[in-house]
Backbone as a printed PyTorch tensor [residue, N CA C, xyz], in Angstrom:
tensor([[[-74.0600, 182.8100,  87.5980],
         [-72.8080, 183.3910,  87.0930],
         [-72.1560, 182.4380,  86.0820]],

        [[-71.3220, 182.8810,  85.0150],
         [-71.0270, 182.2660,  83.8950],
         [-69.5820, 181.3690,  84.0580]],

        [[-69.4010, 180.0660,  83.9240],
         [-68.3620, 179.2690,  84.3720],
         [-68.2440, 178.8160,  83.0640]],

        [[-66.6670, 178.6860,  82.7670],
         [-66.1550, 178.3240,  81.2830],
         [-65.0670, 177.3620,  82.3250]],

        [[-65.1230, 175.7990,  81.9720],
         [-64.0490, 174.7830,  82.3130],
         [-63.5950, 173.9300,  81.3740]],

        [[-62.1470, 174.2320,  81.1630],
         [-60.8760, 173.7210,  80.3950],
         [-60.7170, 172.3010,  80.8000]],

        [[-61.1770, 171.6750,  80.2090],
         [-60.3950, 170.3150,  80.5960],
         [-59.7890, 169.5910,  79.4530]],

        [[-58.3200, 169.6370,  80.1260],
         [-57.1090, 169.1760,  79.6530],
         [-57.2900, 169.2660,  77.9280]],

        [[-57.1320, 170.4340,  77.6730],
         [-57.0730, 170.6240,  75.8290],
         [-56.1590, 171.0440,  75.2980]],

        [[-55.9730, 169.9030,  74.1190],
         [-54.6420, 170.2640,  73.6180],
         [-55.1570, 170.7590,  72.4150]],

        [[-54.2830, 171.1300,  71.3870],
         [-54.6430, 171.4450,  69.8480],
         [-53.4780, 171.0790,  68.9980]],

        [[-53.5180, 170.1390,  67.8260],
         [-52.3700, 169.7410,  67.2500],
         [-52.4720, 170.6970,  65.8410]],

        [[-51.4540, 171.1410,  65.0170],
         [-52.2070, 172.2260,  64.3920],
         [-50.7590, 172.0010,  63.2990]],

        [[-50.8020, 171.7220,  61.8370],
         [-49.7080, 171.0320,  60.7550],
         [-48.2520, 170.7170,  61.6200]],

        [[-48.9040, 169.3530,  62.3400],
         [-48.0840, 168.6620,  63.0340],
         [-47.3880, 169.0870,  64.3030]],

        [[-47.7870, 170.5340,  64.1450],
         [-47.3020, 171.4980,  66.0580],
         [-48.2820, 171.3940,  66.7700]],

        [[-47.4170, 171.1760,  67.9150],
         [-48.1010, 171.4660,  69.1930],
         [-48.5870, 172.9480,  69.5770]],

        [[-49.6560, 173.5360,  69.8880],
         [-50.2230, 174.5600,  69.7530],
         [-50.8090, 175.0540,  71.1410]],

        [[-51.4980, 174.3040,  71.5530],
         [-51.9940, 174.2770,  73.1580],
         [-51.3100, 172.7520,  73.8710]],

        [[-51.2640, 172.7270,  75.0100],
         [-50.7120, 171.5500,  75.2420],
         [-50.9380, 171.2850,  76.9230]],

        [[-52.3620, 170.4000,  76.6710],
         [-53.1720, 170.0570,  78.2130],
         [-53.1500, 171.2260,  79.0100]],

        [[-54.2410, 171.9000,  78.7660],
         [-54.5800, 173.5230,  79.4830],
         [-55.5620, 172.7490,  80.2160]],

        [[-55.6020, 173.2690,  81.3310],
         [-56.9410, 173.0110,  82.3520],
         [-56.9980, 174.2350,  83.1940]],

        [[-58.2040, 175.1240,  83.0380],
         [-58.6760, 176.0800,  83.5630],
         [-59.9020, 176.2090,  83.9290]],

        [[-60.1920, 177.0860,  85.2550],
         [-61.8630, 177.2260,  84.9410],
         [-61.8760, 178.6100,  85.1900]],

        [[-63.0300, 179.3230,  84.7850],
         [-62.8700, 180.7200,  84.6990],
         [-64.3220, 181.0330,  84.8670]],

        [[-64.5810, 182.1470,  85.8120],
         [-65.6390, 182.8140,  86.3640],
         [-66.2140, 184.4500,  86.2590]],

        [[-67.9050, 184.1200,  86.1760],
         [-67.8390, 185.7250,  85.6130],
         [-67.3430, 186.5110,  86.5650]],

        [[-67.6850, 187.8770,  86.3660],
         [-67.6000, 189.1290,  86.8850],
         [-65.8350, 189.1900,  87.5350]],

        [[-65.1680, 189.0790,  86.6990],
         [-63.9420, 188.4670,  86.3650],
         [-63.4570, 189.2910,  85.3130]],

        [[-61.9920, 189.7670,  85.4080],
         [-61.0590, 190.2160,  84.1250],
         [-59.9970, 188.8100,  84.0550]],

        [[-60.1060, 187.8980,  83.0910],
         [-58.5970, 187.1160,  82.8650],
         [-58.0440, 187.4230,  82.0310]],

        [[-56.7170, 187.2690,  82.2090],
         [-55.3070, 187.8450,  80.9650],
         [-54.9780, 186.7180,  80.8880]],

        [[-54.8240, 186.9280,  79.4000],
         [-53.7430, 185.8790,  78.7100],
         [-52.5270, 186.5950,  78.1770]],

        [[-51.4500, 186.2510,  78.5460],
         [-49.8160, 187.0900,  78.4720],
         [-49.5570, 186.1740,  77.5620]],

        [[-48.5350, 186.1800,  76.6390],
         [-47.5900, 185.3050,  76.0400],
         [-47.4570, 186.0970,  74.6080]],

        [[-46.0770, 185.8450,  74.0890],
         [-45.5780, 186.1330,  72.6150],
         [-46.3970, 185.7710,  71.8770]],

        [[-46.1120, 186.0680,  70.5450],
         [-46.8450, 185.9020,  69.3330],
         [-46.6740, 184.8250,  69.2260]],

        [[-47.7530, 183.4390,  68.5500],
         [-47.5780, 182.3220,  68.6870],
         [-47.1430, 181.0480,  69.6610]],

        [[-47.5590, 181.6930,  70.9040],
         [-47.6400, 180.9970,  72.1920],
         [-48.5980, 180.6010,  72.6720]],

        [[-49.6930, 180.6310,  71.9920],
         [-50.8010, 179.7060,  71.8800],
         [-52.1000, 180.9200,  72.3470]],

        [[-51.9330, 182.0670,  72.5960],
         [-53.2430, 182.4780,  72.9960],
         [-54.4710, 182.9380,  72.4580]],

        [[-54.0340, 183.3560,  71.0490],
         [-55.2910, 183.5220,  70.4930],
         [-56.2920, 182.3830,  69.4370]],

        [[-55.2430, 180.9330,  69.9490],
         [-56.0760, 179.4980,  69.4380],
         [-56.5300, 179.2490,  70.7630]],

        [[-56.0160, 179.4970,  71.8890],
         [-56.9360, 179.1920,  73.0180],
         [-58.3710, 180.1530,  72.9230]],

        [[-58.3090, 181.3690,  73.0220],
         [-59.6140, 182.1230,  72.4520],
         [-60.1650, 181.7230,  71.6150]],

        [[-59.9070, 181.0640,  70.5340],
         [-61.0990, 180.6120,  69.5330],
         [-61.4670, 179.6910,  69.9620]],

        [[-60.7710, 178.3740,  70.8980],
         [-61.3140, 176.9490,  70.7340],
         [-62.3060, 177.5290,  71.8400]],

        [[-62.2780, 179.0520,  72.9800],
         [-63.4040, 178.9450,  74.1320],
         [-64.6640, 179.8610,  73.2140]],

        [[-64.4380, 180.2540,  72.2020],
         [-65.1470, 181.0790,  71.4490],
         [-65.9360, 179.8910,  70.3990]],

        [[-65.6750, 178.4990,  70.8540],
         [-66.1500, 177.8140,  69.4900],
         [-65.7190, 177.6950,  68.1190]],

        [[-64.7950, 178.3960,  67.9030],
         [-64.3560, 178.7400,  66.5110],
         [-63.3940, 177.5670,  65.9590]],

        [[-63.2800, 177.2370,  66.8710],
         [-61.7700, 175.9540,  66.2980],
         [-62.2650, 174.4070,  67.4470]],

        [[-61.7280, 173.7770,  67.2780],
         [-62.1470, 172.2950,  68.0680],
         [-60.9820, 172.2460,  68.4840]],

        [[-60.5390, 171.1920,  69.6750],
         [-59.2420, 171.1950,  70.4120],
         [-59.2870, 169.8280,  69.6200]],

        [[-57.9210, 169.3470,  69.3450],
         [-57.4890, 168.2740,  69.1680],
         [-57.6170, 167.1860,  70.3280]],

        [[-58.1340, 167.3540,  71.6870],
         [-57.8650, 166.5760,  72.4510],
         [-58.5520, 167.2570,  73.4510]],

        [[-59.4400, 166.7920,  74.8530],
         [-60.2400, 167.9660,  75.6070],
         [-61.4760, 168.5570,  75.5850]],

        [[-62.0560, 169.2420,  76.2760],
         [-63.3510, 169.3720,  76.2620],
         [-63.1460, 171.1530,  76.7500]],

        [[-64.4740, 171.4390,  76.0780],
         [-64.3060, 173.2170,  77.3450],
         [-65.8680, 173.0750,  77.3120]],

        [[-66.4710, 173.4200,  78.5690],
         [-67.7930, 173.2760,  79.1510],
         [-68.3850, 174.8180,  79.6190]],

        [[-69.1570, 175.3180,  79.3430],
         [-69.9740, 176.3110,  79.1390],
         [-71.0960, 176.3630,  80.3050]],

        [[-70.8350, 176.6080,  81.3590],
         [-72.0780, 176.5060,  82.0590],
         [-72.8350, 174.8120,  81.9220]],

        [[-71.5660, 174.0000,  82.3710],
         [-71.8890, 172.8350,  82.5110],
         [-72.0480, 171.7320,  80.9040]],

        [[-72.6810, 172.9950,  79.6200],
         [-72.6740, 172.6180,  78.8460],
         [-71.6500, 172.2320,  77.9750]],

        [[-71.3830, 171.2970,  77.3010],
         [-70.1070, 170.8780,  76.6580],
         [-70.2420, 171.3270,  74.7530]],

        [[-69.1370, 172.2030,  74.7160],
         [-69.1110, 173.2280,  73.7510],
         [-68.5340, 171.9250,  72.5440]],

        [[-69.3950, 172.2960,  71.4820],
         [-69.0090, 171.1830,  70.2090],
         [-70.0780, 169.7620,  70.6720]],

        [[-70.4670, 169.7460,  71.3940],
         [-71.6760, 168.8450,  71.9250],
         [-73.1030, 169.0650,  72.0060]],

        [[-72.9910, 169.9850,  73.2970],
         [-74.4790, 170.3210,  73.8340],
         [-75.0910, 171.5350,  72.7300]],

        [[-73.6030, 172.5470,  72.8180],
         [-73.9220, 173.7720,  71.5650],
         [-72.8770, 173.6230,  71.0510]],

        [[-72.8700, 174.1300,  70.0880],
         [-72.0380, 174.9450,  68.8730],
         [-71.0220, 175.6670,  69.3500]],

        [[-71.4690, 176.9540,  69.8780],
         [-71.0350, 178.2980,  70.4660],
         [-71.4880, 178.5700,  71.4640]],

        [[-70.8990, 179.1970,  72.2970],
         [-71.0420, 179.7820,  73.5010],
         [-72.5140, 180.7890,  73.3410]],

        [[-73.6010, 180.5250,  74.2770],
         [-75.2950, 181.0400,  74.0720],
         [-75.0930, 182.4380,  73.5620]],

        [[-74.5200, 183.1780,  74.8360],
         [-74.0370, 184.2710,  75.0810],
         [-72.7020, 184.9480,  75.1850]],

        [[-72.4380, 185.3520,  74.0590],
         [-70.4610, 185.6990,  73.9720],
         [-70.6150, 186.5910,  72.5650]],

        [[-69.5340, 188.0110,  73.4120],
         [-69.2280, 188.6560,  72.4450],
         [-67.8750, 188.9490,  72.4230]],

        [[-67.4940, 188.7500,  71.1220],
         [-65.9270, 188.5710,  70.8090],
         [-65.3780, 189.3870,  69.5630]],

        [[-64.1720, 190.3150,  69.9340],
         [-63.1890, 190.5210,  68.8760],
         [-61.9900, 190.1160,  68.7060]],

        [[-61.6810, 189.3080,  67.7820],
         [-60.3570, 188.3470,  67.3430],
         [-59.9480, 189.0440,  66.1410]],

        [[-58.5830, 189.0920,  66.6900],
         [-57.9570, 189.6710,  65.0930],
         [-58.1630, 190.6420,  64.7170]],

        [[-58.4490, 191.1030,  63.4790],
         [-58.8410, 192.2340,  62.5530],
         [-60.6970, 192.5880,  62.7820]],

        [[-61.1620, 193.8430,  62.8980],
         [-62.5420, 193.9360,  63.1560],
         [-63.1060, 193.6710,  61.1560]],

        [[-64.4650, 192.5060,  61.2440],
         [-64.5070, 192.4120,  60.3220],
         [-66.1140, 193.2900,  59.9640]],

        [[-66.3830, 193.9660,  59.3300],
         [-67.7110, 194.8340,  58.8960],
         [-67.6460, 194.6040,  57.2290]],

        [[-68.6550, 195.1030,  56.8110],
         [-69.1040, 195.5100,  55.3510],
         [-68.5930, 196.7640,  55.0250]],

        [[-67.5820, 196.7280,  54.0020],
         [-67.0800, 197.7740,  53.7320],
         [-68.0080, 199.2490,  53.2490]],

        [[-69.6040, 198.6630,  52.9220],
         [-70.1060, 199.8630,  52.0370],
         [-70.9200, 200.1630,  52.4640]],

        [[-71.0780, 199.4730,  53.9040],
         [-71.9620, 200.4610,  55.0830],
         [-71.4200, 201.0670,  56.0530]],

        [[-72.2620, 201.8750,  56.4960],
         [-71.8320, 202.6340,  57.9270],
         [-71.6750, 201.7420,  59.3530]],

        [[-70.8370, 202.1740,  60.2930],
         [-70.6840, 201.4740,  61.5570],
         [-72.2660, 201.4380,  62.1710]],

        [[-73.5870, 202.2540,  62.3910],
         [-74.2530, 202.1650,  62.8580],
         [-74.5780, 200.9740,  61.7960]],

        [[-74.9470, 201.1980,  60.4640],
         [-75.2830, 199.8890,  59.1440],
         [-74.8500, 198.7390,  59.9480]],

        [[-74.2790, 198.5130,  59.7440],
         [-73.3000, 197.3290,  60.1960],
         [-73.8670, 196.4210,  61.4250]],

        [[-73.8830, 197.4800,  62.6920],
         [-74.1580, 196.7830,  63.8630],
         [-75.7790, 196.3550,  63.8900]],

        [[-76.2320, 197.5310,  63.1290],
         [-77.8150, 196.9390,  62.7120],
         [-77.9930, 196.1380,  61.9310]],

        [[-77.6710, 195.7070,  61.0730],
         [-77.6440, 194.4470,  60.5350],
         [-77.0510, 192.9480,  61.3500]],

        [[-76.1610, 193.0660,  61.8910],
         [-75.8100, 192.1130,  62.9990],
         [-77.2000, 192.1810,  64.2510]],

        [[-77.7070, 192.8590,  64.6910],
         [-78.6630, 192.7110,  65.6470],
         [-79.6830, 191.8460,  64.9920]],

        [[-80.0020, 192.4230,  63.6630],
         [-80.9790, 191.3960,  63.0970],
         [-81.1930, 190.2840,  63.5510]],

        [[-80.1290, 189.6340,  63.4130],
         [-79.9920, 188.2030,  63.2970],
         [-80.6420, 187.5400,  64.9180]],

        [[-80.5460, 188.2820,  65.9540],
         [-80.9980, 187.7450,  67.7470],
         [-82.2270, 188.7940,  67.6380]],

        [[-82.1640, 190.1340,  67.0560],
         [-83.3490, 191.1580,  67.7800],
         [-83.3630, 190.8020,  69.1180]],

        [[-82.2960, 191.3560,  70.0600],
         [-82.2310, 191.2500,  70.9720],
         [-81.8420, 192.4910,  71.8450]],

        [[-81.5510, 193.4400,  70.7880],
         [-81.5650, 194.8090,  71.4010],
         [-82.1020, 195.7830,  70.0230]],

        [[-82.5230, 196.9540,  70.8030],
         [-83.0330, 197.8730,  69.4440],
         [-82.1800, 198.9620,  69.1850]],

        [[-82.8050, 199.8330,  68.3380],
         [-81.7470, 200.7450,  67.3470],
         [-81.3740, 202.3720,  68.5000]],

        [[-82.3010, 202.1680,  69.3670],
         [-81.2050, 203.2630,  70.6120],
         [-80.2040, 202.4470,  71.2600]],

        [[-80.0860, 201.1280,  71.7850],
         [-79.2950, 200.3920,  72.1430],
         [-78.2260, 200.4270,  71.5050]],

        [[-78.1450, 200.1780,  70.4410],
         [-77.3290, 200.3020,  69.3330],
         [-76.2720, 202.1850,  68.9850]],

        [[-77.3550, 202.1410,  68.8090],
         [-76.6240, 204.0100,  68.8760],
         [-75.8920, 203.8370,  70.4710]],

        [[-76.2330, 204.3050,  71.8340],
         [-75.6030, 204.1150,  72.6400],
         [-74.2970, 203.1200,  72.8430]],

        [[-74.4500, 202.6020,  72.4740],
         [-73.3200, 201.3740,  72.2800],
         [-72.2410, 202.3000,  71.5600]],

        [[-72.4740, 202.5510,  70.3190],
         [-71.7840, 203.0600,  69.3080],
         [-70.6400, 204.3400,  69.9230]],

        [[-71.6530, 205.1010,  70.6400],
         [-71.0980, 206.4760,  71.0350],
         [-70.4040, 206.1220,  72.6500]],

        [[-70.7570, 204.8460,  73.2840],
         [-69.5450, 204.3940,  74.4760],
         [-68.4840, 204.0340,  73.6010]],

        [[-67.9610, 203.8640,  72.5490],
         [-66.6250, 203.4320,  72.2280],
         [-66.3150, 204.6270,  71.7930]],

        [[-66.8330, 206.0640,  71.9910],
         [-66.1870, 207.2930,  71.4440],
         [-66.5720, 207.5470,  69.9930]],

        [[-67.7860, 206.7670,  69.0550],
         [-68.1370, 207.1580,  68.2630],
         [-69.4080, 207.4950,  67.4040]],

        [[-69.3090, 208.1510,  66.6910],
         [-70.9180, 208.8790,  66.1860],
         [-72.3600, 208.0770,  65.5870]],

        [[-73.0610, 207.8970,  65.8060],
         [-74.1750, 206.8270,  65.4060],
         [-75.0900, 207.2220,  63.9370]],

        [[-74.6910, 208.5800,  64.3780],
         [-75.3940, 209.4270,  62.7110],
         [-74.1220, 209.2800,  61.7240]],

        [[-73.0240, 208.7750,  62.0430],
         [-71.7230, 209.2390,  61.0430],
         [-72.2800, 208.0550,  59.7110]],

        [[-72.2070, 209.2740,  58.7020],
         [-72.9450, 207.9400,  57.4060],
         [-71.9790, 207.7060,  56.6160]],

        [[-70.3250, 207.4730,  57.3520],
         [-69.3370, 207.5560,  56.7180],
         [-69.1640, 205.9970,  56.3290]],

        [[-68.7230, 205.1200,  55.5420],
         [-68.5190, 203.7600,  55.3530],
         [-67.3320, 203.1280,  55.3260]],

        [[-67.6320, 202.3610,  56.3420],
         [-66.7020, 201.7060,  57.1020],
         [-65.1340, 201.4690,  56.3120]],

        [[-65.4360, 201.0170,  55.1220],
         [-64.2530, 201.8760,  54.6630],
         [-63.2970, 202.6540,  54.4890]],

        [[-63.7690, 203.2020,  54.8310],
         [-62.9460, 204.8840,  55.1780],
         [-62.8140, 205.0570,  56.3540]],

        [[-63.0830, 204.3380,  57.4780],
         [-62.5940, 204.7060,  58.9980],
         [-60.9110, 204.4290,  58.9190]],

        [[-60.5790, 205.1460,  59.9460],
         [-59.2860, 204.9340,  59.8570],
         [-58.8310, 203.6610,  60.8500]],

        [[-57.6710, 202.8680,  60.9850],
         [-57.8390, 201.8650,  61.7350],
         [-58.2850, 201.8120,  63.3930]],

        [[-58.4280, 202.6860,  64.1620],
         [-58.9080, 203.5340,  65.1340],
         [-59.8400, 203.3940,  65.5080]],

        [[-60.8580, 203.9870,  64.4720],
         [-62.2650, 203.6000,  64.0900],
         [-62.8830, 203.1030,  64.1210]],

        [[-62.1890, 201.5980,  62.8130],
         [-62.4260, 200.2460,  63.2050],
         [-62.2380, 199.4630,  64.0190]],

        [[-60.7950, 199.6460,  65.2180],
         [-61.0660, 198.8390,  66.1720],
         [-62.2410, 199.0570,  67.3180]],

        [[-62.3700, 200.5860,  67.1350],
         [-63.3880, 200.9320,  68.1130],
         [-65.2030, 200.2570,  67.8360]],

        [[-65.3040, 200.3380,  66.4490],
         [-66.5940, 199.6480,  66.1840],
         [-66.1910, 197.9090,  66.3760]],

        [[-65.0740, 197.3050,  66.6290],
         [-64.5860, 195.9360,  66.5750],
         [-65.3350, 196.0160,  67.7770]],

        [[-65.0250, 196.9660,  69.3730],
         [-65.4060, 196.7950,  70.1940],
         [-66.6950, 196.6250,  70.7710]],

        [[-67.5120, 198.0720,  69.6580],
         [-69.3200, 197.8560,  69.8880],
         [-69.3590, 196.5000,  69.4230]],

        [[-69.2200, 196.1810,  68.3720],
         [-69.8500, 194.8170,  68.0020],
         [-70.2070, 193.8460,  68.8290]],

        [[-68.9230, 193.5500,  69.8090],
         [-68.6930, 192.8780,  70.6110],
         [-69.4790, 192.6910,  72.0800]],

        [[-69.3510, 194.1410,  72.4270],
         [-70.3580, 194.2040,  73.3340],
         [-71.8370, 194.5370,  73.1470]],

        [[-72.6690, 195.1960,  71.9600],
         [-73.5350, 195.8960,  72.0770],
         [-74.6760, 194.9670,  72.1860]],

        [[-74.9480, 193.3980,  72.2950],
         [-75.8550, 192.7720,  72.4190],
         [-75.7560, 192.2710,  73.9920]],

        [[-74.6620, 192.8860,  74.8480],
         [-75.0950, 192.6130,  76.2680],
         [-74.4670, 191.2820,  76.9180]],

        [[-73.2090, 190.7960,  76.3590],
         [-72.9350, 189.2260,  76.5650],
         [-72.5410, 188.8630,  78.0470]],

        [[-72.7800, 187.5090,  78.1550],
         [-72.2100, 187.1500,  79.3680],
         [-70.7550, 186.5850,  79.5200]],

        [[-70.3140, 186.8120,  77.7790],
         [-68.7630, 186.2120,  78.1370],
         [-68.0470, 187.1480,  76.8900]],

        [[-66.9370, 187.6000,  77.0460],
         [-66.4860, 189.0010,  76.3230],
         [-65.0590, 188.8040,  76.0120]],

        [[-64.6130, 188.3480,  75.0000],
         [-63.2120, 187.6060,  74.3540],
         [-62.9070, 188.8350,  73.5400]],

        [[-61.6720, 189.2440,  74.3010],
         [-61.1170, 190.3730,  73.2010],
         [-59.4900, 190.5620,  72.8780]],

        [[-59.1160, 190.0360,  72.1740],
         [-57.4130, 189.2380,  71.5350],
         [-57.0000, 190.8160,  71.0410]],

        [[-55.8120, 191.1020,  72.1690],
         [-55.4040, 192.5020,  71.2970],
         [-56.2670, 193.9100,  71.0150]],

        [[-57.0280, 194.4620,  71.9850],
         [-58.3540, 195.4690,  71.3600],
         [-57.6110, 196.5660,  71.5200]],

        [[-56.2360, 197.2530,  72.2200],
         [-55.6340, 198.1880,  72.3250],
         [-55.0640, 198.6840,  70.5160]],

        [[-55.2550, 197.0280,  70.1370],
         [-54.1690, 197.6580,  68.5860],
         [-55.2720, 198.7520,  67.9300]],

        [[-54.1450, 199.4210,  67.2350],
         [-54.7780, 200.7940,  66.2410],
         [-55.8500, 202.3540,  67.3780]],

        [[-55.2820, 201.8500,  68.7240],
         [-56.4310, 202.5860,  69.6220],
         [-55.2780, 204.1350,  69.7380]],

        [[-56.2050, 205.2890,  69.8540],
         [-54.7530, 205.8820,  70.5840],
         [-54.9380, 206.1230,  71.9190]],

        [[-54.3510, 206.7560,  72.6300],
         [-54.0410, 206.9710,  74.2160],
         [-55.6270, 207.2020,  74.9640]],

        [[-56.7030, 208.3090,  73.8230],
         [-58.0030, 208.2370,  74.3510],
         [-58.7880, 207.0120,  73.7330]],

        [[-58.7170, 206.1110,  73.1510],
         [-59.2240, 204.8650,  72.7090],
         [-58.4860, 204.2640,  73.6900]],

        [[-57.5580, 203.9810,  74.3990],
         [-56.9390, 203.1800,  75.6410],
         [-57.7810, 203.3660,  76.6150]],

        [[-57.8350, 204.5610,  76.9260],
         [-59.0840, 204.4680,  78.2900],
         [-60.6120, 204.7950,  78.0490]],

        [[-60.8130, 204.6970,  76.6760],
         [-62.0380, 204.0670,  76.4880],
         [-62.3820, 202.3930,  76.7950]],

        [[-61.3250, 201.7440,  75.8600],
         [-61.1600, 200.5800,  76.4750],
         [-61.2320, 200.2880,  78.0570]],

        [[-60.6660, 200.7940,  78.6720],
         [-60.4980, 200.5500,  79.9500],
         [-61.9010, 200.8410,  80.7770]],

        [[-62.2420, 202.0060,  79.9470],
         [-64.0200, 201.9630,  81.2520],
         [-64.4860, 200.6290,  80.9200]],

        [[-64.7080, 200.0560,  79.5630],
         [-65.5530, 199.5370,  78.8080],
         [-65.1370, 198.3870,  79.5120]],

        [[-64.0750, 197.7780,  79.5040],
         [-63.5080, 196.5500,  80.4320],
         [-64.6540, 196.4370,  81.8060]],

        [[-63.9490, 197.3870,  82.7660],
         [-64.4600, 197.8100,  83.7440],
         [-65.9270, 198.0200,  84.1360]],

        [[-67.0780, 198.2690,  83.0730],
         [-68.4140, 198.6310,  83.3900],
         [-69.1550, 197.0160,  83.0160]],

        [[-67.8040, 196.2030,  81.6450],
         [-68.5090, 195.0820,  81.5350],
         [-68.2820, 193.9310,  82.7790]],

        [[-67.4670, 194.1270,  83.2760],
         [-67.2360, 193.5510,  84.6460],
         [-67.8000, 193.3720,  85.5790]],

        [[-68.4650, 194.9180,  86.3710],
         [-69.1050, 195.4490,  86.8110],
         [-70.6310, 194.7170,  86.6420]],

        [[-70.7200, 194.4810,  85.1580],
         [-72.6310, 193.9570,  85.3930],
         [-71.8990, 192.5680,  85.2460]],

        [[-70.8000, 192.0480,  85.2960],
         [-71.3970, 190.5730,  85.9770],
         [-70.8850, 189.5780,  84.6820]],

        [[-69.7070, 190.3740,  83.7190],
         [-69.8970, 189.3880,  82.7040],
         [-68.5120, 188.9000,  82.4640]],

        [[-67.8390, 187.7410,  82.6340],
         [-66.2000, 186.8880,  82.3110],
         [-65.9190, 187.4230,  81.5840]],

        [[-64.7810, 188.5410,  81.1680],
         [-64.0250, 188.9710,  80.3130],
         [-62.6980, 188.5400,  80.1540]],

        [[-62.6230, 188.1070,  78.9500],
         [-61.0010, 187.6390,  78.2670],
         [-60.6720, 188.1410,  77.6470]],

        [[-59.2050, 188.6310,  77.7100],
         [-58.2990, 189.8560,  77.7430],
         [-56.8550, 189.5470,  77.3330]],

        [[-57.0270, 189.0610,  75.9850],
         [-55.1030, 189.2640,  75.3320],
         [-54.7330, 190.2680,  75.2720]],

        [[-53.2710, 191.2040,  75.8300],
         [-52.7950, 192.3600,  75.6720],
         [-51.7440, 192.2700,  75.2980]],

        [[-50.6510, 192.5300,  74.0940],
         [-49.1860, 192.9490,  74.5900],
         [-48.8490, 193.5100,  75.7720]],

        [[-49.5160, 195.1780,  76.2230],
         [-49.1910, 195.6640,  76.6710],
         [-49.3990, 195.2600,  78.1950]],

        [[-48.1170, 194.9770,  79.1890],
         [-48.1290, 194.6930,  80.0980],
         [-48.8990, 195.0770,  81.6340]],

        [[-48.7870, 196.8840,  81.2410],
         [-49.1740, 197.4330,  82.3430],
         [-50.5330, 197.4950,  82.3150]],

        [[-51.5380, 197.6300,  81.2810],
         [-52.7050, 197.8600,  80.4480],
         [-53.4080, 196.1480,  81.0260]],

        [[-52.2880, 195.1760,  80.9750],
         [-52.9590, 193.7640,  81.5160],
         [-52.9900, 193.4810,  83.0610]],

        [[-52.3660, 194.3200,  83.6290],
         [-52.2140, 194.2880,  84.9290],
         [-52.8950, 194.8180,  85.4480]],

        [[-53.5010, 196.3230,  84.8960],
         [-54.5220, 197.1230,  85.4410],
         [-55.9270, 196.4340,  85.6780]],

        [[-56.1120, 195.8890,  84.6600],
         [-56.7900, 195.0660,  84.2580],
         [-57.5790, 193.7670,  84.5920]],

        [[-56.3780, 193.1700,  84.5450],
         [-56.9420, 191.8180,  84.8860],
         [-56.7360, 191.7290,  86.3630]],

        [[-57.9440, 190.7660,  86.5930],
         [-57.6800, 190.2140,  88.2190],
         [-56.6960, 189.3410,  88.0830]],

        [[-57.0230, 188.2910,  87.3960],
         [-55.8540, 187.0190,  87.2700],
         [-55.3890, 187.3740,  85.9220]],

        [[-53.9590, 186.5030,  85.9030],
         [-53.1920, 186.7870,  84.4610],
         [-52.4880, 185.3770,  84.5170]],

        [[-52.8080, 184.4440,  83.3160],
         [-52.0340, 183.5560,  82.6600],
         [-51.1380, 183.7810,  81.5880]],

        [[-49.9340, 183.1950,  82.2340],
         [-49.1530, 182.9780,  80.9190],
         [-48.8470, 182.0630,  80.1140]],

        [[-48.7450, 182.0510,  78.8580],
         [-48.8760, 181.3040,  77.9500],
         [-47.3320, 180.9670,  76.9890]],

        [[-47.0440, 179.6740,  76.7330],
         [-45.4850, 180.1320,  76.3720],
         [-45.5070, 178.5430,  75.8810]],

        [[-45.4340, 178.4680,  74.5180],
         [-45.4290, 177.2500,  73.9700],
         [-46.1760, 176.3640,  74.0540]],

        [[-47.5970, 177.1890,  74.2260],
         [-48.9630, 176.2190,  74.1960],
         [-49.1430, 175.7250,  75.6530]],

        [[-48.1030, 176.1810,  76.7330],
         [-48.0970, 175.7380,  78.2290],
         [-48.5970, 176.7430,  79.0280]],

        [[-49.4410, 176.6100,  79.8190],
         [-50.2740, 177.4110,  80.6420],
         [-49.5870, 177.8000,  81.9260]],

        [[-49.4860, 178.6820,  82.5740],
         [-49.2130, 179.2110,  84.2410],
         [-49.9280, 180.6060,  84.8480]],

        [[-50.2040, 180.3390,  86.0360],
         [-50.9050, 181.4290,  86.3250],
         [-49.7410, 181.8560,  87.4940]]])
């Protein structure tokens, strides 16, 4: 089972304090929430466990392995941060097939299936472009999951969803859970994080509480 451990990481970031000595450990088959306002440190805590950023201070360990050391990035992790990013002048199926390339680690029915659990069409030869923001968060979501990860970082995935993209989200949470895989879970929405998550941290000036 997949163990991600925080030790004591801070992040100093144009002279602010940003994270400030987080120590966590976190286990699969697991929902964790991260609560806190805009700029309360949670979606630099998601990148530094996503690899994307280095902590100013601290270590985060990966299945023992020490991330920025042993690897790079986390082996196995699929993540949406922020804005979903694709090629504007291909299609969502385009897109995710070209990203598989890179592992060939699942094939092009995998892929279609994937596509049509977030509620959307695998033949649509519409380009990504033209999805409406909806759309795109929903292909933000295949991306994320459709190679099968053992660790699943998703900052905000409700934005641009509507009420049936909410409980799409919510199986999708739920079935990735289910096979066994640590999911991280920024929400505004309170009740949506509660349903949700087993545990919920809050975050509030780079200071951690559960």
């Amino acid at each position: 089972m997949t163990t991600i451990r925080i030790e004591d990481v801070s992040k100093e970031f144009r002279g602010q304090t940003v994270l400030d000595h987080i120590s966590l450990e976190l286990r699969g088959n697991r929902v964790i929430g991260f609560k806190g306002v805009n700029g309360s440190g949670k979606t630099m805590l998601m990148r530094i466990i996503c690899g994307l950023v280095f902590p100013t201070t601290g270590s985060v360990f990966i299945n023992d392995k020490k991330l920025g050391t042993d690897m790079d990035f986390p082996e196995n992790l699929g993540v949406l941060i922020e804005n979903p990013a694709f090629l504007d002048g291909y299609s969502g199926y385009s897109n995710l097939k070209m990203l598989a390339s890179v592992k060939n680690v699942v094939g092009d029915e995998e892929i279609k299936n994937c596509i049509r659990r977030v509620g959307l069409d695998p033949e649509d030869k519409k380009k990504f472009k033209k999805y409406s923001l909806g759309m795109k968060q929903r292909l933000g979501i295949a991306g994320a999951i459709f190679e099968k990860p053992e660790i699943l970082v998703l900052d905000e995935p409700t934005n641009a969803l509507d009420s049936a993209g909410i409980e799409m989200l919510k199986h999708v949470v739920a079935e990735e859970k289910e096979r066994g895989v640590l999911v991280i879970l920024a929400c505004h929405d309170k009740e949506i994080l509660e349903e949700l998550a087993d545990e919920i941290y809050e975050l509030e000036n780079g200071i951690i509480s559960g």
